[in-house]
C-alpha positions as CSV (number, residue, x, y, z in Angstrom):
1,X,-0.3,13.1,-238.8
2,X,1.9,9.6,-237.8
3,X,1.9,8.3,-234.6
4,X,4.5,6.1,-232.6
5,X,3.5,2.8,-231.1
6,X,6.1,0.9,-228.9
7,X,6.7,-2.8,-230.9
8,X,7.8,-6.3,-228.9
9,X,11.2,-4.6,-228.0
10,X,10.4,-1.5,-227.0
11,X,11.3,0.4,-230.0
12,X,8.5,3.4,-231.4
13,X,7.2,2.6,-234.5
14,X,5.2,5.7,-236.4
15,X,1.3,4.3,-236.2
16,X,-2.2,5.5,-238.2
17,X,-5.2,5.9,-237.0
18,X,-6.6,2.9,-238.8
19,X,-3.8,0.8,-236.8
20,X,-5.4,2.5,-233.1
21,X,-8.5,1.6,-234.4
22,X,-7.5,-2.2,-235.6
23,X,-6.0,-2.1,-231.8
24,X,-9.4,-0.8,-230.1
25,X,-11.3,-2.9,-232.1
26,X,-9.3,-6.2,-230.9
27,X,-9.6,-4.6,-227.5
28,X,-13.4,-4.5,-227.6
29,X,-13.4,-8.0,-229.3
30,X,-11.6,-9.4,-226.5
31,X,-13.9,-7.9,-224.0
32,X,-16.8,-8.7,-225.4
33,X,-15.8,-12.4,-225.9
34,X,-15.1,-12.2,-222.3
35,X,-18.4,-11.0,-221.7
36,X,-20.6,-13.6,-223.7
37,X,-18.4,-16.6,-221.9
38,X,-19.5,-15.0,-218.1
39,X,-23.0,-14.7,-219.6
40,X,-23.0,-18.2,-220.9
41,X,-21.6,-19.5,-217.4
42,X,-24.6,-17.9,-215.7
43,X,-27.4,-19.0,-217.9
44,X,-26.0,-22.2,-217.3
45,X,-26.0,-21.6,-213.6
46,X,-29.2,-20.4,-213.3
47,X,-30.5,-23.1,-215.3
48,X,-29.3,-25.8,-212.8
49,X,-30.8,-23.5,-210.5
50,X,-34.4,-22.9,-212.1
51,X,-34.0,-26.8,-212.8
52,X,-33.6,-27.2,-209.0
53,X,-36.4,-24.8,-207.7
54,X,-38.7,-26.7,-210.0
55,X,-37.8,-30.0,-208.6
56,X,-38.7,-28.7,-204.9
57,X,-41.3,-27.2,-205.6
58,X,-43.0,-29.8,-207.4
59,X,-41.7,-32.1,-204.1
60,X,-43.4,-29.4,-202.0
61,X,-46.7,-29.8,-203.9
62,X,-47.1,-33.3,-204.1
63,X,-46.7,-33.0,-200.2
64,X,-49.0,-30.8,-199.8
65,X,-51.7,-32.5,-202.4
66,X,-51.2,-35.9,-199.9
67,X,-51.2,-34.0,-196.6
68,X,-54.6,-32.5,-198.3
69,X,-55.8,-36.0,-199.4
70,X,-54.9,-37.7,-195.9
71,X,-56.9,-34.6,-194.2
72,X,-60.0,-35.3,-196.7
73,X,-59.9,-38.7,-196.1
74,X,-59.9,-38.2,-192.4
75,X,-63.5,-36.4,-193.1
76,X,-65.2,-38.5,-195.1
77,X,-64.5,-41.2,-192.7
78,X,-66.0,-39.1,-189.9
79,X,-68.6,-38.3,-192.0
80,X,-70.5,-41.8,-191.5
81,X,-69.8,-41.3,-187.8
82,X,-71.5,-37.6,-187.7
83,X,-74.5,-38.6,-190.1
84,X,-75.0,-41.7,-187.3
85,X,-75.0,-39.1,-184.5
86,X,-77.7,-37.1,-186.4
87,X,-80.0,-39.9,-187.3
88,X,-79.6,-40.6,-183.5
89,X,-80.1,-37.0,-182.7
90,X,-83.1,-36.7,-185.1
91,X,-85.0,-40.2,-183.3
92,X,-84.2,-38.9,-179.7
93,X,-86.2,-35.7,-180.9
94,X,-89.3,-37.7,-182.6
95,X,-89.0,-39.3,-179.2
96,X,-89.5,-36.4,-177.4
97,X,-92.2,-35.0,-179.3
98,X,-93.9,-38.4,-179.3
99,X,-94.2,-37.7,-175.1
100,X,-94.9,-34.4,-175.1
101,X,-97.8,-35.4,-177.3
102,X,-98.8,-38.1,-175.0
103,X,-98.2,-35.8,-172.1
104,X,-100.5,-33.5,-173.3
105,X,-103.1,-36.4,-174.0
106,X,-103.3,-36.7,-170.1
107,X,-103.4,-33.4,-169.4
108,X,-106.5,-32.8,-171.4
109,X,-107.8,-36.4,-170.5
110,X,-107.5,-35.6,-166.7
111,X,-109.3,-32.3,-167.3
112,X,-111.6,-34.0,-169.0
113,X,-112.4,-37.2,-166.7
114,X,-113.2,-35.5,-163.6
115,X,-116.3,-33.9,-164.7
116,X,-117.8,-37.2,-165.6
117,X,-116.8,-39.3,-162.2
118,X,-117.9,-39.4,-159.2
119,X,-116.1,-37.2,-156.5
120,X,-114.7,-39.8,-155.1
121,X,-113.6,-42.1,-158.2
122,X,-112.7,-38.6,-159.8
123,X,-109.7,-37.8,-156.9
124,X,-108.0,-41.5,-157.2
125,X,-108.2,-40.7,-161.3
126,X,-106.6,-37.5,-160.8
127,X,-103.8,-39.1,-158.0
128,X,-102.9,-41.7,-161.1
129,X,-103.0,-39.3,-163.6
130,X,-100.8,-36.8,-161.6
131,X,-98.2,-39.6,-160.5
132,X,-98.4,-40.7,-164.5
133,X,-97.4,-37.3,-165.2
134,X,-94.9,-37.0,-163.4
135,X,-92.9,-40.0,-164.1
136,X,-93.3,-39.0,-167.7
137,X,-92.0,-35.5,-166.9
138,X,-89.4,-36.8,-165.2
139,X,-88.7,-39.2,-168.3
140,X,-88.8,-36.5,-171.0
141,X,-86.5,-34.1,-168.4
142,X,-84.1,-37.2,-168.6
143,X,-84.1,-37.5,-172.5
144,X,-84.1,-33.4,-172.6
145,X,-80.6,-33.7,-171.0
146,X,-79.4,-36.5,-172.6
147,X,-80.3,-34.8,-175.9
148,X,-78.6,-31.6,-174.7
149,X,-75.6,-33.2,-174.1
150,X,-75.4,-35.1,-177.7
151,X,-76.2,-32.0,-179.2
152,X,-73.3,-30.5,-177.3
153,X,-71.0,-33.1,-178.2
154,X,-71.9,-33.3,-181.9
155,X,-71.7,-29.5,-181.9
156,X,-68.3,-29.6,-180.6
157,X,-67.3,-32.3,-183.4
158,X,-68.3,-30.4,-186.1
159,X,-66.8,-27.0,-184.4
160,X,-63.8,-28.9,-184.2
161,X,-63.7,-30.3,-187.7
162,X,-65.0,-26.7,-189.3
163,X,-61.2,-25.4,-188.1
164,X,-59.6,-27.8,-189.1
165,X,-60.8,-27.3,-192.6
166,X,-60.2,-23.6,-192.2
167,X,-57.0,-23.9,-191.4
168,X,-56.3,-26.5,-194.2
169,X,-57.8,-23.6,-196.7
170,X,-56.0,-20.9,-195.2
171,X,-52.4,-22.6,-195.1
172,X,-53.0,-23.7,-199.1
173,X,-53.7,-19.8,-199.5
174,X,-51.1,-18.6,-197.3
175,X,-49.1,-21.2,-199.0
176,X,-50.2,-20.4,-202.9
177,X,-49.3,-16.5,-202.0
178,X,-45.6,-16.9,-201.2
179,X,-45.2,-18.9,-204.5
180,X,-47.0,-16.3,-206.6
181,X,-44.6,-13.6,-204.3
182,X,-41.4,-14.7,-204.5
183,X,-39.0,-13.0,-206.4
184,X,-36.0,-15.3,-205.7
185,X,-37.5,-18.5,-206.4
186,X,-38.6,-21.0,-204.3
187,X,-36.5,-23.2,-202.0
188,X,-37.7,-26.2,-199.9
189,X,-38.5,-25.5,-195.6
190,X,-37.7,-27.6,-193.3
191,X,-41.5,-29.0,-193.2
192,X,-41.4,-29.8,-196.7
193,X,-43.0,-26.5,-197.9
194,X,-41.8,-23.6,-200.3
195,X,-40.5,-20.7,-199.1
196,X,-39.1,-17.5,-201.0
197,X,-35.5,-17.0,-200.7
């Protein structure tokens, strides 16, 4: 069973199998070779390009680590501030109790007194006592509000600063999902920070 094969010039030459097969096989040889060469150029693109993701994202996490630091910082120096406002806080209410306490005092000492004066000694007692009382009412409703607004303001402080530290947590999270996610790699935002291609 011969075969013809057309040589240089054109001319049919009588061929084997083994000679199609010798022909196929240089075929697949050549294709192959082609094949490794585009698969080396890619590995050696996406190399450059792994090599490049790793770079920004290692840029995008130092960023965020001194953002992170700077923020921390920012609280522990606010810290002294906020323990200062407490100590505050917590004399202004000794203060308060100290009155009351005294407040009470003359209450029970003018219910006391008037038994034991005379009528007449008894009523000027009672006038003092009642005009003692009320400057000290008057002096504890003062501190009351005073209190009431340092509480509100300290309150506000820390209201302030819990959000900001919830919102620090929740952008790391948000932030430590899209790199776990992202099945294109990483690339660097505007900002600074990662963000899935």
């Amino acid at each position: 069973m011969g075969f013809e094969l057309q040589n240089e010039e054109g001319v049919k030459e009588p061929s084997s199998p083994l000679v199609n097969e010798i022909s196929e096989m240089k075929e697949r040889l050549v294709r192959i070779d082609s094949f490794i060469k585009q698969a080396l150029a890619l590995a050696a693109i996406e190399s450059r390009r792994g090599d490049e993701i790793k770079r920004n994202f290692e840029a995008a996490v130092a960023s965020l680590e001194d953002r992170l630091r700077g923020t921390e910082e920012a609280l522990t120096a606010k810290g002294p501030d906020l323990k200062e406002a407490e100590e505050s806080l917590t004399a202004r209410i000794q203060e308060l109790e100290s009155r009351l306490e005294e407040k009470e005092r003359l209450l029970e000492a003018r219910d006391a007194e008037p038994a034991a004066l005379e009528p007449e000694d008894a009523e000027n007692r009672v006038a003092v006592l009642e005009a003692q009382l009320q400057e000290k009412e008057s002096a504890l409703k003062e501190m009351e509000n005073s209190l009431a607004e340092l509480e509100e303001g300290l309150l506000s402080q820390i209201h302030d600063l819990e959000k900001r530290f919830q919102a620090i947590g929740q952008k790391r999270v948000r932030q430590g999902k899209r790199k776990r996610g992202a099945p294109g790699g990483l690339s660097s935002s505007p900002e600074g920070s990662p963000t899935s291609e």
